[in-house]
DRENPA-3360 file (N, C-alpha, C; in nm, 2 decimals, always signed):
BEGIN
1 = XXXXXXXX = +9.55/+11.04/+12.35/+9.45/+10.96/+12.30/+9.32/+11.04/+12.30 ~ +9.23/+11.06/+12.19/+9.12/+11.10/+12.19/+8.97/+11.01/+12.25 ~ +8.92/+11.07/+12.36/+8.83/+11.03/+12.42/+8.67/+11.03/+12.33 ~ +8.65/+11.00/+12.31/+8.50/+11.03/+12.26/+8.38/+11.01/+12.33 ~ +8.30/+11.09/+12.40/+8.20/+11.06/+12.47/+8.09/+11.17/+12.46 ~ +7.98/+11.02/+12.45/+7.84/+11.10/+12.42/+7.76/+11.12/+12.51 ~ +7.70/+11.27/+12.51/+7.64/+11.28/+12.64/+7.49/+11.27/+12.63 ~ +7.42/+11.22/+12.71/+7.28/+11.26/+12.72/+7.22/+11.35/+12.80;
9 = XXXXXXXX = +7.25/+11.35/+12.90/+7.19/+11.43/+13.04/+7.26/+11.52/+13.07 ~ +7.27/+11.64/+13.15/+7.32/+11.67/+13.21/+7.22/+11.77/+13.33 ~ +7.21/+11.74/+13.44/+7.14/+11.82/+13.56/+7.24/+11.87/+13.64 ~ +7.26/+11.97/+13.66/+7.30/+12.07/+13.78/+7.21/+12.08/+13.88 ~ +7.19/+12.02/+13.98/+7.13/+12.09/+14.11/+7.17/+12.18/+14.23 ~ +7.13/+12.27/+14.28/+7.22/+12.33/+14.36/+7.13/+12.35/+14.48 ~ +7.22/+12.29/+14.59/+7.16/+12.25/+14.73/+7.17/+12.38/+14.84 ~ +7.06/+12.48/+14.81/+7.06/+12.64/+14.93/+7.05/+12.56/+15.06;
17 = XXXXXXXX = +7.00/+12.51/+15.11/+7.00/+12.46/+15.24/+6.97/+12.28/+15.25 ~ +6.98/+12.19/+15.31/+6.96/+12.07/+15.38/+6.80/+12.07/+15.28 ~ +6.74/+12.10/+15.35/+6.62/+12.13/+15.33/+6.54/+12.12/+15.21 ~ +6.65/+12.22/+15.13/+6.60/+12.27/+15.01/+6.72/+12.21/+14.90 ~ +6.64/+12.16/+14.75/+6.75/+12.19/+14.62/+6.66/+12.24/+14.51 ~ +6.74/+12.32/+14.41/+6.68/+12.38/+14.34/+6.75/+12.29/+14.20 ~ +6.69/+12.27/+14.11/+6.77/+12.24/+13.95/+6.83/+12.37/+13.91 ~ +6.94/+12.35/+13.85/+7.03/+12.50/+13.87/+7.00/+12.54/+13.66;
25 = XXXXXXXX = +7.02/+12.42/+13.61/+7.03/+12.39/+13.50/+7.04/+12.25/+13.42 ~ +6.96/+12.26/+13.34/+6.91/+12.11/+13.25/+6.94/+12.07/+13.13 ~ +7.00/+12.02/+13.08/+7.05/+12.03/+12.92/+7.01/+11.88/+12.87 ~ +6.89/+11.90/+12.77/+6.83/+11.80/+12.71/+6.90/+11.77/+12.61 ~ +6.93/+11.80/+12.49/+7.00/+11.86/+12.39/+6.90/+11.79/+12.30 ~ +6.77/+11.84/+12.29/+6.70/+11.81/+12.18/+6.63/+11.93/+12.04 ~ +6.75/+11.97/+12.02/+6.72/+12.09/+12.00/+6.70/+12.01/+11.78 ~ +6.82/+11.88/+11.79/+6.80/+11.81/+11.65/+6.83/+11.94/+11.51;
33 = XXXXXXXX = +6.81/+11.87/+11.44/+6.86/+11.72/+11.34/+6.95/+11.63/+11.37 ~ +6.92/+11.52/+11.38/+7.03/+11.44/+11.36/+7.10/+11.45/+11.24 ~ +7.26/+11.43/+11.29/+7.36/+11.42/+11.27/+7.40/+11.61/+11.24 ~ +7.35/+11.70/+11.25/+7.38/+11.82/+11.23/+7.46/+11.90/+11.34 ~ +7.55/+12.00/+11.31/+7.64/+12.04/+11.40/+7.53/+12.14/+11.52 ~ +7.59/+12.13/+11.67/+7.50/+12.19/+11.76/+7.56/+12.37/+11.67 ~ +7.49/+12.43/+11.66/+7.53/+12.57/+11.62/+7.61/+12.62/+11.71 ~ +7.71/+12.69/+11.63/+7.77/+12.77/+11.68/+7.69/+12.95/+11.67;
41 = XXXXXXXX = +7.63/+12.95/+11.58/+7.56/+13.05/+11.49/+7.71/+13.11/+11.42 ~ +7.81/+13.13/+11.37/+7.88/+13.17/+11.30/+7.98/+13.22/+11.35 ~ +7.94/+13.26/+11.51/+8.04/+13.33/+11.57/+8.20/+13.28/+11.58 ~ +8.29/+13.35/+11.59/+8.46/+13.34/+11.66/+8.46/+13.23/+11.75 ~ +8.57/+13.16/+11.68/+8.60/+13.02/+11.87/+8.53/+13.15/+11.99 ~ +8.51/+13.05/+12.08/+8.50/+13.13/+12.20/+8.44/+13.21/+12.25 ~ +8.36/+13.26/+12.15/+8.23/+13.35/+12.18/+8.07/+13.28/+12.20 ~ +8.01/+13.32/+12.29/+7.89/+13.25/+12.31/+7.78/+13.27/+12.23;
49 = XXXXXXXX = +7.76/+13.17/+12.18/+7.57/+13.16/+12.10/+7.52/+13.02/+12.17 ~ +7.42/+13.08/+12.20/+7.31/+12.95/+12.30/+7.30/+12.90/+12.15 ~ +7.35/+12.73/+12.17/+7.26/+12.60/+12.02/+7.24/+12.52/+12.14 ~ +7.26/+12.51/+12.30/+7.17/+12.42/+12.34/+7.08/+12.50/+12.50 ~ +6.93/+12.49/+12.44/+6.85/+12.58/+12.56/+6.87/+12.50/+12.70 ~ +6.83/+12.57/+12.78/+6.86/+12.51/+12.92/+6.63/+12.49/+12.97 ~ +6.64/+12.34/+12.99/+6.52/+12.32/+12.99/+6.47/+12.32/+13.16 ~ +6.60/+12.42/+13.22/+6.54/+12.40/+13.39/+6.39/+12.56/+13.41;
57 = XXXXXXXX = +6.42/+12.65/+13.24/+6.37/+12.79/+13.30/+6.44/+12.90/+13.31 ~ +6.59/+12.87/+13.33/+6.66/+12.99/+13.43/+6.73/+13.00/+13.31 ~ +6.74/+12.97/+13.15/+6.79/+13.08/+13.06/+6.92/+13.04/+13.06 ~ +7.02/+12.92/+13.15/+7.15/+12.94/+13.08/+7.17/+12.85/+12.98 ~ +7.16/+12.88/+12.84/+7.18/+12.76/+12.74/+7.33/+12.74/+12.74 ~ +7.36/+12.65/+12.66/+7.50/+12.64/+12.64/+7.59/+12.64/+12.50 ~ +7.69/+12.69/+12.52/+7.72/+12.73/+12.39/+7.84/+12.62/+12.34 ~ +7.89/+12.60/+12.19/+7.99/+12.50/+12.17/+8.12/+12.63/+12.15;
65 = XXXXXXXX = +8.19/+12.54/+12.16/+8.34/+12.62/+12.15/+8.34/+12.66/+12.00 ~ +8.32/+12.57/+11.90/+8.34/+12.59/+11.74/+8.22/+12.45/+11.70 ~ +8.19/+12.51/+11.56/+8.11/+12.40/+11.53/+8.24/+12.25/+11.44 ~ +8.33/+12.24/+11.48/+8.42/+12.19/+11.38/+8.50/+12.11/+11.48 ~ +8.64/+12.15/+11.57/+8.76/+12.09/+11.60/+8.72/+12.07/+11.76 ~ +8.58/+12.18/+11.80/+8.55/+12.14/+11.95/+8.40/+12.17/+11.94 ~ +8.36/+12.10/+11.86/+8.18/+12.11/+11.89/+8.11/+11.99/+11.89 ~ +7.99/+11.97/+11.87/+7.92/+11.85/+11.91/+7.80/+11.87/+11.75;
73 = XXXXXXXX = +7.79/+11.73/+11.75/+7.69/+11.69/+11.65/+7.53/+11.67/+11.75 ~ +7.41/+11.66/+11.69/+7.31/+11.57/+11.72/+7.33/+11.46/+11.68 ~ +7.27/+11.33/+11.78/+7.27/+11.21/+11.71/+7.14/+11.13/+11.80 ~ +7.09/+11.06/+11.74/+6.96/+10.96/+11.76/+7.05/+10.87/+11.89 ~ +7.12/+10.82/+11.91/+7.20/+10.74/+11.98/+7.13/+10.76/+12.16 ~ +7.03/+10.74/+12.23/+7.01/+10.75/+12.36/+6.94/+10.64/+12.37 ~ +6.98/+10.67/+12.58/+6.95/+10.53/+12.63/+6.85/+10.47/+12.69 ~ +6.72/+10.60/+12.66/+6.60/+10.57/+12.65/+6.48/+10.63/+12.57;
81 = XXXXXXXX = +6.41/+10.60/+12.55/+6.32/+10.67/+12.41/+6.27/+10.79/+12.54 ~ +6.28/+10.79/+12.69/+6.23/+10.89/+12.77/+6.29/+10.91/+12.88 ~ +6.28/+11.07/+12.89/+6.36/+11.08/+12.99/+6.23/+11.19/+13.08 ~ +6.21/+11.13/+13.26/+6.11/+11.21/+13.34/+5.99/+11.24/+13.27 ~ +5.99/+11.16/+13.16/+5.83/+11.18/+13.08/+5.81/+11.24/+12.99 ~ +5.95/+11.30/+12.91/+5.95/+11.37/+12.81/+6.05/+11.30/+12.69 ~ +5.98/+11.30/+12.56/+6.06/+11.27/+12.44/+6.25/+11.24/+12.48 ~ +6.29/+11.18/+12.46/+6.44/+11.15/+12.41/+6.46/+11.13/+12.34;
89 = XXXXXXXX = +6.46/+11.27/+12.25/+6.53/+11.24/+12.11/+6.62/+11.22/+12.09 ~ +6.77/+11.30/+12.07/+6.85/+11.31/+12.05/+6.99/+11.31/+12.16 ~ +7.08/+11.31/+12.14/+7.19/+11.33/+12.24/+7.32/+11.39/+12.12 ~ +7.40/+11.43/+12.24/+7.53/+11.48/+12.17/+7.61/+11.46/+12.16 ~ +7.74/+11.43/+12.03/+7.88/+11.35/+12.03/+7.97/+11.47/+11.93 ~ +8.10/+11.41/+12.05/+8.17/+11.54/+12.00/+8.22/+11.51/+11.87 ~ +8.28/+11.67/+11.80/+8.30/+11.66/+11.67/+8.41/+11.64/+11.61 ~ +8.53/+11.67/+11.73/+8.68/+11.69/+11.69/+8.73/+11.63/+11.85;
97 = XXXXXXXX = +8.86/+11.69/+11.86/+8.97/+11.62/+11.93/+8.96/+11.71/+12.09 ~ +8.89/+11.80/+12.04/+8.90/+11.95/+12.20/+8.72/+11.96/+12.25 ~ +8.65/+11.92/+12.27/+8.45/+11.90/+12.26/+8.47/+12.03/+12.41 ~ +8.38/+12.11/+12.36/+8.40/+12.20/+12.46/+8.23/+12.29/+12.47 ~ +8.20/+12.30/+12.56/+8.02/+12.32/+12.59/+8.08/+12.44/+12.72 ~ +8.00/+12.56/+12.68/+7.99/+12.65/+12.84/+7.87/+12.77/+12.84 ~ +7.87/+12.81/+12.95/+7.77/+12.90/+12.96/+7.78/+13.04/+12.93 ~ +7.69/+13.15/+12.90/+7.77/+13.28/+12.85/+7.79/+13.31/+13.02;
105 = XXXXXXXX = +7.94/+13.39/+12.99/+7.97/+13.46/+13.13/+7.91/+13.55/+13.22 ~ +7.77/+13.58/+13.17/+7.72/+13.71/+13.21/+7.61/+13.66/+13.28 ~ +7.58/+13.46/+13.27/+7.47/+13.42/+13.35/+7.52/+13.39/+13.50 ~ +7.44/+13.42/+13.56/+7.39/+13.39/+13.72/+7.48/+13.25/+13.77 ~ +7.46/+13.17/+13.68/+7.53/+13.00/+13.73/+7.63/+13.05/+13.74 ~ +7.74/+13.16/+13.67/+7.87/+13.16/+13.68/+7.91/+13.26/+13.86 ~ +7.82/+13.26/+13.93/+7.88/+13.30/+14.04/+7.78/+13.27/+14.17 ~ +7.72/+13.11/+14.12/+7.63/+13.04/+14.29/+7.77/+12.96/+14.34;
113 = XXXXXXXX = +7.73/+13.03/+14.47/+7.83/+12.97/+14.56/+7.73/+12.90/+14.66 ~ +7.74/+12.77/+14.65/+7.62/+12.67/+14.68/+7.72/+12.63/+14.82 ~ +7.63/+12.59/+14.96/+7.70/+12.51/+15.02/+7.75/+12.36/+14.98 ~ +7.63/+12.34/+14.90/+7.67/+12.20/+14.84/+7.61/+12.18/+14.72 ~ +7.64/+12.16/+14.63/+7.57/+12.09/+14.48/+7.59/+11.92/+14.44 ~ +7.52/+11.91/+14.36/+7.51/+11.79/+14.31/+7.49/+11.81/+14.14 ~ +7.62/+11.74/+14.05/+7.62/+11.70/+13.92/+7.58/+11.59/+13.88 ~ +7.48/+11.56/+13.81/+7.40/+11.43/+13.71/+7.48/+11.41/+13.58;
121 = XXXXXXXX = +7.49/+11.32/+13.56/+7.50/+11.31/+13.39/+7.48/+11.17/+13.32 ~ +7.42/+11.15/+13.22/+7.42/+11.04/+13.19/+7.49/+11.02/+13.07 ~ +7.62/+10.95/+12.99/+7.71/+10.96/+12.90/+7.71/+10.77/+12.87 ~ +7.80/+10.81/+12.73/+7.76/+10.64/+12.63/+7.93/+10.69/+12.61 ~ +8.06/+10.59/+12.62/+8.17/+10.61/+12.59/+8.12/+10.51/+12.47 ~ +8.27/+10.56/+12.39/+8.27/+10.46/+12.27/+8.33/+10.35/+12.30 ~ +8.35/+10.28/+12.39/+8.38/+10.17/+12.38/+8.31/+10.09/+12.50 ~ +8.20/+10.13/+12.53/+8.10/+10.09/+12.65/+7.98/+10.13/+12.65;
129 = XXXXXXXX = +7.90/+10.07/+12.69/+7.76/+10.08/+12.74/+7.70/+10.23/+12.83 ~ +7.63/+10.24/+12.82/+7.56/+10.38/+12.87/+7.56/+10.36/+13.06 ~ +7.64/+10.49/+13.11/+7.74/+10.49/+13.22/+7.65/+10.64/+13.29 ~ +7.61/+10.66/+13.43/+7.55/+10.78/+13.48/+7.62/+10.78/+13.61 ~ +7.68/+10.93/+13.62/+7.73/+10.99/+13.73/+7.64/+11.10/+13.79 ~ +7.64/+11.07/+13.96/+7.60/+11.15/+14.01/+7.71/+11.15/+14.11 ~ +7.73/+11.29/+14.17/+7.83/+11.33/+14.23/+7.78/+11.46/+14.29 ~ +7.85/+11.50/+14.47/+7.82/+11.58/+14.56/+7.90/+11.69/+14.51;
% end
């Protein structure tokens, strides 16, 4: 069964001590047009091109698998006109049957070994109302 789910948020925080958390990475995905594919820029399945910037600073955007059978569209569809005080334009829904989003291998996120992190996200299923996970 194909799942379809639209995301809006997504925060990574990553917890260096009790004390301390840093935002590891932020993905607004207001990068728009609606209804237009997140770019792949042309490249091969599988190869990374940033089409969504990382709005924490730290440069890891995120790239789609293909713009076609595992990529994501823009769409107007969010679950508030603002998010932390900034525009909410857009959000992202996948395009095919495999929706697949990652970071290039060569950024920093792919090797924090945090004592503890915490994942945000705030997602709209197709058959439900707008649903936010946060998790240790």
């Amino acid at each position: 069964m194909r799942r379809n789910v639209l995301f809006v948020l997504c925060v990574v925080a990553c917890l260096y001590s009790v004390a301390s958390a840093d935002t590891v990475a932020y993905w607004r995905f207001e990068e728009g047009p609606a209804n237009a594919n997140v770019s792949h820029g042309g490249l091969p399945d599988g190869r990374y091109y940033e089409g969504t910037a990382d709005s924490s600073g730290n440069g890891y955007g995120l790239s789609v698998w293909t713009e076609g059978w595992a990529g994501y569209a823009y769409k107007t569809d969010v679950g508030a006109a603002s998010v932390s005080g900034a525009a909410n334009n857009f959000s992202v829904k996948n395009t095919g049957g495999y929706p697949a989003m990652f970071t290039d291998t060569a950024d920093g996120i792919n090797s924090i070994q945090p004592a503890a992190f915490t994942v945000e996200a705030s997602f709209k299923l197709e058959n439900g109302g707008y649903k936010t996970i946060v998790g240790p």
